[in-house]
C-alpha positions as CSV (number, residue, x, y, z in Angstrom):
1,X,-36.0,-52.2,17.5
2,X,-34.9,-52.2,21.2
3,X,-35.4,-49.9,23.6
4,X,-31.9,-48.3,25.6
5,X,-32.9,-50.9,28.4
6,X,-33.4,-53.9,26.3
7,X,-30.3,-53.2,24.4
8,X,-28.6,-52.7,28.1
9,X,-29.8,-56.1,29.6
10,X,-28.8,-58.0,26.7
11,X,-25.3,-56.5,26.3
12,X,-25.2,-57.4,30.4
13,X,-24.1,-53.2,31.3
14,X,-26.5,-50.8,32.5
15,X,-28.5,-47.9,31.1
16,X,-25.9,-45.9,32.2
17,X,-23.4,-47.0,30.1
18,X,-25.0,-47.7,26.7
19,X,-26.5,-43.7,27.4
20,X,-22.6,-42.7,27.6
21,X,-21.5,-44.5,24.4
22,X,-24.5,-43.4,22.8
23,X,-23.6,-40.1,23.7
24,X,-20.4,-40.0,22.6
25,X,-21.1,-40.7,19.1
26,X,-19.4,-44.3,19.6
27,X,-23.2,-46.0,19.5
28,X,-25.5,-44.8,16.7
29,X,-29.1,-45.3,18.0
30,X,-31.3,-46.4,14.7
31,X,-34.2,-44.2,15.2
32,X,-36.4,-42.6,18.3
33,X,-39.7,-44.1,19.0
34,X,-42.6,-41.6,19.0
35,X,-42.0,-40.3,22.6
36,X,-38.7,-39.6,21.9
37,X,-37.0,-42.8,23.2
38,X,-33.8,-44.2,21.9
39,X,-34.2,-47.1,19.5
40,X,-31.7,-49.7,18.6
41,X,-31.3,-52.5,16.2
42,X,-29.6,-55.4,16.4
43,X,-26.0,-54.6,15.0
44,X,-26.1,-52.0,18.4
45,X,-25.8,-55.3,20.4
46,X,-22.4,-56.6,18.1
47,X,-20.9,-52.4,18.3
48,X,-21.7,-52.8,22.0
49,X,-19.9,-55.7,22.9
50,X,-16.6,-54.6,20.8
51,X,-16.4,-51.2,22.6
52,X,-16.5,-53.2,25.6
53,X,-13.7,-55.5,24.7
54,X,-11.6,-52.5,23.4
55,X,-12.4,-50.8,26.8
56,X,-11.2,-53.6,28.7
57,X,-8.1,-53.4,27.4
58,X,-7.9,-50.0,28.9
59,X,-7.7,-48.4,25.2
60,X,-9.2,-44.9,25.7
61,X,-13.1,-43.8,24.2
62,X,-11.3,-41.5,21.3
63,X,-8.7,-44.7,20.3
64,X,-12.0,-46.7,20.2
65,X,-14.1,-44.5,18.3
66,X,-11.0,-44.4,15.4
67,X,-10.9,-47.9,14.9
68,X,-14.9,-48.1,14.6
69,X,-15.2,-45.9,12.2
70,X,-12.2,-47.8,10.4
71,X,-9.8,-44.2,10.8
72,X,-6.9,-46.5,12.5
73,X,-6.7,-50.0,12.7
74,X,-6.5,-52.3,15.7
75,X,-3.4,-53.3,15.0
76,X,-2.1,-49.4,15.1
77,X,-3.6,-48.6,18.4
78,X,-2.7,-52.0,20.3
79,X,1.1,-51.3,19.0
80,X,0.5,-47.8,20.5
81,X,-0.6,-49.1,23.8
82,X,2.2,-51.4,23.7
83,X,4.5,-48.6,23.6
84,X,2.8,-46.8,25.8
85,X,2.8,-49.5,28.7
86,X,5.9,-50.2,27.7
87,X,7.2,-46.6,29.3
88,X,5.3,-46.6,32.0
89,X,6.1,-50.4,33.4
90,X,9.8,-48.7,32.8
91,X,8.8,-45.9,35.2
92,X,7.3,-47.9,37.2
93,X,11.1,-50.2,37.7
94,X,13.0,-47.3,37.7
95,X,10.9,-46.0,40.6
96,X,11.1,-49.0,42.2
97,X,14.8,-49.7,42.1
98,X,15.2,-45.6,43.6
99,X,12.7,-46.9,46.6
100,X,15.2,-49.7,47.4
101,X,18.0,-47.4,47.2
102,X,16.6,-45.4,49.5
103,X,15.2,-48.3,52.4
104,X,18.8,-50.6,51.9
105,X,21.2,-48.1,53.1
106,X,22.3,-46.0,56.3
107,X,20.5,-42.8,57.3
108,X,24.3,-40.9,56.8
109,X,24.0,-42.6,53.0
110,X,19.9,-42.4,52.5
111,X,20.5,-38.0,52.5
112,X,23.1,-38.3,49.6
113,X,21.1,-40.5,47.4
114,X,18.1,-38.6,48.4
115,X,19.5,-35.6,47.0
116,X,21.0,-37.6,44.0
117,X,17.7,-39.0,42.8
118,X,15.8,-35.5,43.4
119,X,18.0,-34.1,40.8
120,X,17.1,-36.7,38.0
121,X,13.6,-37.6,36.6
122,X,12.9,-41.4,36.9
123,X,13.5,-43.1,34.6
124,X,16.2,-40.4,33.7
125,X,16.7,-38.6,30.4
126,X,19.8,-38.9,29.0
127,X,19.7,-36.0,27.3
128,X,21.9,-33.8,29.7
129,X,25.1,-36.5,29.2
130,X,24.4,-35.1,25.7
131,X,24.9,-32.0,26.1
132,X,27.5,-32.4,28.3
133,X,29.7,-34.3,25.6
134,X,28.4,-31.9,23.0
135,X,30.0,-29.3,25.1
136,X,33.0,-30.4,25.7
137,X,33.4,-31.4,21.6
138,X,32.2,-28.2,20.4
139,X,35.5,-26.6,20.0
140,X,37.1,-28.9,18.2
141,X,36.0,-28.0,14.5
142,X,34.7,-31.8,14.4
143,X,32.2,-31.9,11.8
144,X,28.4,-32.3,12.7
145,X,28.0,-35.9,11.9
146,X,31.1,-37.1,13.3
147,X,30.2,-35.6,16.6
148,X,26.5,-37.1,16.1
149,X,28.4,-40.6,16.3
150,X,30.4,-39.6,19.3
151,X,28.0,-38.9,20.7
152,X,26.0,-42.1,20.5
153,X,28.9,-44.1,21.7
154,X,29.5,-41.9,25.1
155,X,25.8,-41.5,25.7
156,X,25.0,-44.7,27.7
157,X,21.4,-46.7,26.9
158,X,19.2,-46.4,29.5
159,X,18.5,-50.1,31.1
160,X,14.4,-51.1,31.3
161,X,14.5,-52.8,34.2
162,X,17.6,-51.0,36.5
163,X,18.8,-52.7,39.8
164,X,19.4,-50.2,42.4
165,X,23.3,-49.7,42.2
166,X,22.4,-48.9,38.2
167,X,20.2,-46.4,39.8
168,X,22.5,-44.5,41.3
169,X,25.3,-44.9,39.3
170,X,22.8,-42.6,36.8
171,X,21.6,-40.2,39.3
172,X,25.9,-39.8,39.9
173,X,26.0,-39.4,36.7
174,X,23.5,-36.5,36.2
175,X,25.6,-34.7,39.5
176,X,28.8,-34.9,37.1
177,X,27.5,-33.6,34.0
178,X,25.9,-31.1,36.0
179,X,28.6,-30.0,38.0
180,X,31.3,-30.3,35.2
181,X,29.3,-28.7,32.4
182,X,32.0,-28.2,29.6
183,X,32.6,-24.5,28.9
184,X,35.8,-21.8,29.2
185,X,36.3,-22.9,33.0
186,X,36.6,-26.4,32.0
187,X,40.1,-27.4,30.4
188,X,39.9,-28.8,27.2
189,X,42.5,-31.5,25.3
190,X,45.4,-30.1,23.4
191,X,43.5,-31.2,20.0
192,X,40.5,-29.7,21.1
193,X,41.7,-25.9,20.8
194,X,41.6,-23.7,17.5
195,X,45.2,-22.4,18.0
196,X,46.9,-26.0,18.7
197,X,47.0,-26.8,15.0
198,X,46.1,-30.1,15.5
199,X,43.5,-32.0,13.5
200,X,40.6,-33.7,16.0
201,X,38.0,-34.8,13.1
202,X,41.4,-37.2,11.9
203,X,41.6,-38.0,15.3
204,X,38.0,-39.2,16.3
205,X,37.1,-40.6,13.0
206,X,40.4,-42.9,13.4
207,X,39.5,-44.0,16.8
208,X,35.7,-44.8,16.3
209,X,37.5,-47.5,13.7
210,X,39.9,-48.7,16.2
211,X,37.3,-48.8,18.8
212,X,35.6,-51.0,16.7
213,X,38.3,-53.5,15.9
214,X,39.0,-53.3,20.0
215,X,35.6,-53.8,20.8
216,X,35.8,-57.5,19.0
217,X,38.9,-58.3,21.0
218,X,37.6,-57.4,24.1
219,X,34.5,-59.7,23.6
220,X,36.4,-62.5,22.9
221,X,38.4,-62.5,26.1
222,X,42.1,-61.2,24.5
223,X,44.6,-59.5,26.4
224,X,45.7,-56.1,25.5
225,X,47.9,-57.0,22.3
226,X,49.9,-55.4,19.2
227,X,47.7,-56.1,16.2
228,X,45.5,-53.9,14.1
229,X,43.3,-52.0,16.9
230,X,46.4,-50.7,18.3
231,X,47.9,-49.6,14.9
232,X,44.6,-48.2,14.1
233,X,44.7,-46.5,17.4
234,X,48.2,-44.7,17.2
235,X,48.1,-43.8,13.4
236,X,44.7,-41.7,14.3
237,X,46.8,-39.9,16.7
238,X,49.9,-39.8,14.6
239,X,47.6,-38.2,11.5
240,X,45.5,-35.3,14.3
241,X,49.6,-34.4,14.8
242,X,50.5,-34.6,11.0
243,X,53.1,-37.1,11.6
244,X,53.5,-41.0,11.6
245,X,53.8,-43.7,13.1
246,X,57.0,-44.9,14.1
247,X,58.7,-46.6,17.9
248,X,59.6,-43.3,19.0
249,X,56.2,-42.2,18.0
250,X,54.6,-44.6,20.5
251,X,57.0,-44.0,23.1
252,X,56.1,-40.2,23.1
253,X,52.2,-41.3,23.3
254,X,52.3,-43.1,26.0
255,X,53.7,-40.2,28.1
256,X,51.2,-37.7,26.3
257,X,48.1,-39.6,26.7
258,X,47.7,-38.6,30.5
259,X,44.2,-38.6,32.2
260,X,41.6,-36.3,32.7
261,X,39.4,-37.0,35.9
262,X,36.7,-36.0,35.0
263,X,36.0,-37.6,31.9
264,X,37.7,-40.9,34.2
265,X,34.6,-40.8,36.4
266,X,32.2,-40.4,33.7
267,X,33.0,-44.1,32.5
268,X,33.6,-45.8,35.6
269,X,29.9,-44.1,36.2
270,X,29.3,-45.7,32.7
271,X,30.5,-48.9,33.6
272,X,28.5,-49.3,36.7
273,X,25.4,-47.8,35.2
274,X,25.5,-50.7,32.3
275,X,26.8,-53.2,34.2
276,X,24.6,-56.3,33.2
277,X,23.0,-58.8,35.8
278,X,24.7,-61.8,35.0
279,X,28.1,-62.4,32.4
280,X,30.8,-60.1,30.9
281,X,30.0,-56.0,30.5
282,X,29.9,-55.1,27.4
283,X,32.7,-52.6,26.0
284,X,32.7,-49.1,26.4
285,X,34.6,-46.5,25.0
286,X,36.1,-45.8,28.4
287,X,37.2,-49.8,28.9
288,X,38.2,-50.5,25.1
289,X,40.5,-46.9,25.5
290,X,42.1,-48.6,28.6
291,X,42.5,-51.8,26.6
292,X,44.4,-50.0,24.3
293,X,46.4,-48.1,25.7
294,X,47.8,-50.5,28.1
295,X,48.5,-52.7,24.8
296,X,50.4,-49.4,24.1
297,X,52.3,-49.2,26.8
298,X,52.9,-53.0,26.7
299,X,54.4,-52.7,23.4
300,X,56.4,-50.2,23.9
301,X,58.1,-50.4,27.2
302,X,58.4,-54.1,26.3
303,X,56.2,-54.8,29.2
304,X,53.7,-58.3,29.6
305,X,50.8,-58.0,27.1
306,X,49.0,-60.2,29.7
307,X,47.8,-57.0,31.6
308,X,44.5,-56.9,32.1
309,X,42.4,-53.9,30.8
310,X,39.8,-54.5,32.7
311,X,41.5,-54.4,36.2
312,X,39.2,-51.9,38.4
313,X,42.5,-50.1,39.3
314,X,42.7,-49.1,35.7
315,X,40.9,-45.6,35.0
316,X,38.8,-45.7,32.2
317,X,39.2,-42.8,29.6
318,X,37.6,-41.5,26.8
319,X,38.2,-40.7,23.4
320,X,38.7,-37.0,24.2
321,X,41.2,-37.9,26.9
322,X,42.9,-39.8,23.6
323,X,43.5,-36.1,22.1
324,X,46.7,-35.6,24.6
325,X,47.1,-32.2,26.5
C-alpha cells in the first residue's frame, strides 16, 4: 500500500491533485492506515495516469468519471468533444471574420455594420430566415411537409469558416427578415391568398421538380434553354391556374411572373452569403428561377437562348415570386 504522497511522486502530480481525484470519487483509495491516512495500491498508479491523459485532452472530471466506471465509452465522449470544438472553433471564425469587417472599412461604413452584426448572434442562427419564409407561406393552404421542404431549400447553410463579405451578407440578411416579417402589411402572391382560387401546393410541388432538373443544367454550364426544366416549370404554373400549357400560355407568364423586391434581395443576400472561395456558386433557388425564366422568355419572344442567367443585372427570385400577382 502507498501512502497519498507515494502514490503522488510516482504518478509525477502533487498531493494536491491525487486528494482532488480522490475526492471526487474518480480515485478509490484501497484502505486507511491506522491513523487515518489514505492508502493506495498499485492499480491507483494505472487509474491515475488515465485520468490524467483524459484531462489533458480537456475532457471534463464528470465525462471522465463515466468512461471509468465503463457508463460511456471513450469513443462516445471524444465524438462529443469533437462536436463540441467543432462549434466553438465555428464561433470562434465567425467572430473573427465580424472583427475584420469591422477594422477593413471606413468609419461612415464601420457604424452600419456595427449595428448589423449587433443584431445577429455569431455564428448566426438561421432560424429567423425560417420563420420569415414560414410566414410568408403560411397562407397558402400548402401542406405541412411541402412547406418543411421549402423551407430547406430557401434557408441557406450556414458556412464554418465565413470570409467577412459572407459575414455581412448574413447579418443583411437578419435586417431583411427582420424588417420585412411576412404578415397582413406585407403583400402576398396572387396564389398565395384563400379567395384567388388558385392551387399553390400544385404549384410548389411542380417547381421543387423543375428546380431540380435546372439545378443539373446550371452545374454543367448550359445556357438558359427549352427542354424539360422549363416544361416542368410552366406546367406547375399552368396546373396552380387549372389550365395547360400551351404558346399563348407562356406568353401570358412571362408578363405575370413580375418581381417582388423583397424576396429579390433575399437571394442576392443568399448568393453573396454562400458564395464559395474559389469556383462556380452553387445553385440557388433564386439563380435556377432566373435561369428559367429567362429560358422562358427566350422561348417565347423568340429571343437568343444564349442569355446568361447568371448576369448580376438579373434579379434573382424565388419560388413564391413564381406564384404571379
Amino acid at each position: 500500500m502507498w501512502s497519498i504522497g507515494e502514490l503522488a511522486e510516482r504518478a509525477g502530480v502533487t498531493v494536491k491533485t491525487v486528494r482532488f481525484y480522490s475526492d471526487r470519487g474518480l480515485l478509490p483509495e484501497a484502505t486507511r492506515s491506522s491513523g487515518g491516512h489514505r492508502r493506495y495500491g498499485p492499480e491507483a498508479l494505472d487509474r491515475l495516469r488515465l485520468i490524467r491523459s483524459l484531462r489533458s485532452l480537456d475532457l471534463p472530471v464528470p465525462d471522465v468519471g463515466r468512461v471509468l466506471d465503463q457508463e460511456d465509452t471513450l469513443e462516445d465522449i471524444v465524438a462529443g468533444q469533437l462536436r463540441e470544438l467543432g462549434s466553438q472553433l465555428t464561433a470562434l471564425r465567425w467572430r473573427e471574420a465580424a472583427l475584420q469587417l469591422l477594422q477593413d472599412c471606413t468609419a461612415e461604413e464601420r457604424a452600419e455594420r456595427l449595428r448589423l452584426i449587433g443584431g445577429m448572434s455569431t455564428p448566426p442562427s438561421t432560424a429567423a430566415l425560417a420563420r420569415f419564409w414560414r410566414g410568408w407561406l403560411q397562407p397558402s393552404r400548402i401542406p405541412g411537409p411541402l412547406v418543411s421542404a421549402i423551407v430547406d431549400q430557401a434557408v441557406p447553410q450556414l458556412p464554418a469558416d465565413p470570409t467577412p463579405s459572407q459575414v455581412l451578407a448574413f447579418a443583411r440578411l437578419h435586417a431583411l427578415v427582420r424588417d420585412a416579417r411576412p404578415g397582413k402589411a406585407q403583400a402576398q402572391p396572387e396564389a398565395h391568398r384563400r379567395e384567388s382560387g388558385e392551387r399553390p401546393a400544385m404549384l410548389y410541388e411542380g417547381l421543387i421538380e423543375a428546380y431540380s432538373l435546372a439545378s443539373a443544367r446550371i452545374r454543367a454550364g448550359r445556357s438558359p434553354h427549352r427542354g424539360e426544366a422549363l416544361d416542368c416549370f410552366v406546367t406547375a404554373h399552368a396546373r396552380c391556374l387549372g389550365t395547360h400549357d400551351t404558346p399563348g400560355f407562356r406568353r401570358l407568364l412571362v408578363r405575370r411572373l413580375a418581381a417582388e423586391p423583397r424576396i429579390d434581395r433575399y437571394w442576392q443576400l443568399v448568393a453573396e452569403a454562400t458564395a464559395p472561395r474559389s469556383g462556380p456558386p452553387e445553385p440557388t433557388p433564386g439563380s435556377i428561377d432566373v435561369w428559367l425564366r429567362t429560358a422562358l422568355e427566350n422561348t417565347s419572344t423568340g429571343g437568343d437562348s444564349h442569355t446568361a442567367a447568371t448576369n448580376g443585372r438579373q434579379r434573382p427570385r424565388t419560388t413564391a415570386d413564381s406564384s404571379g400577382r
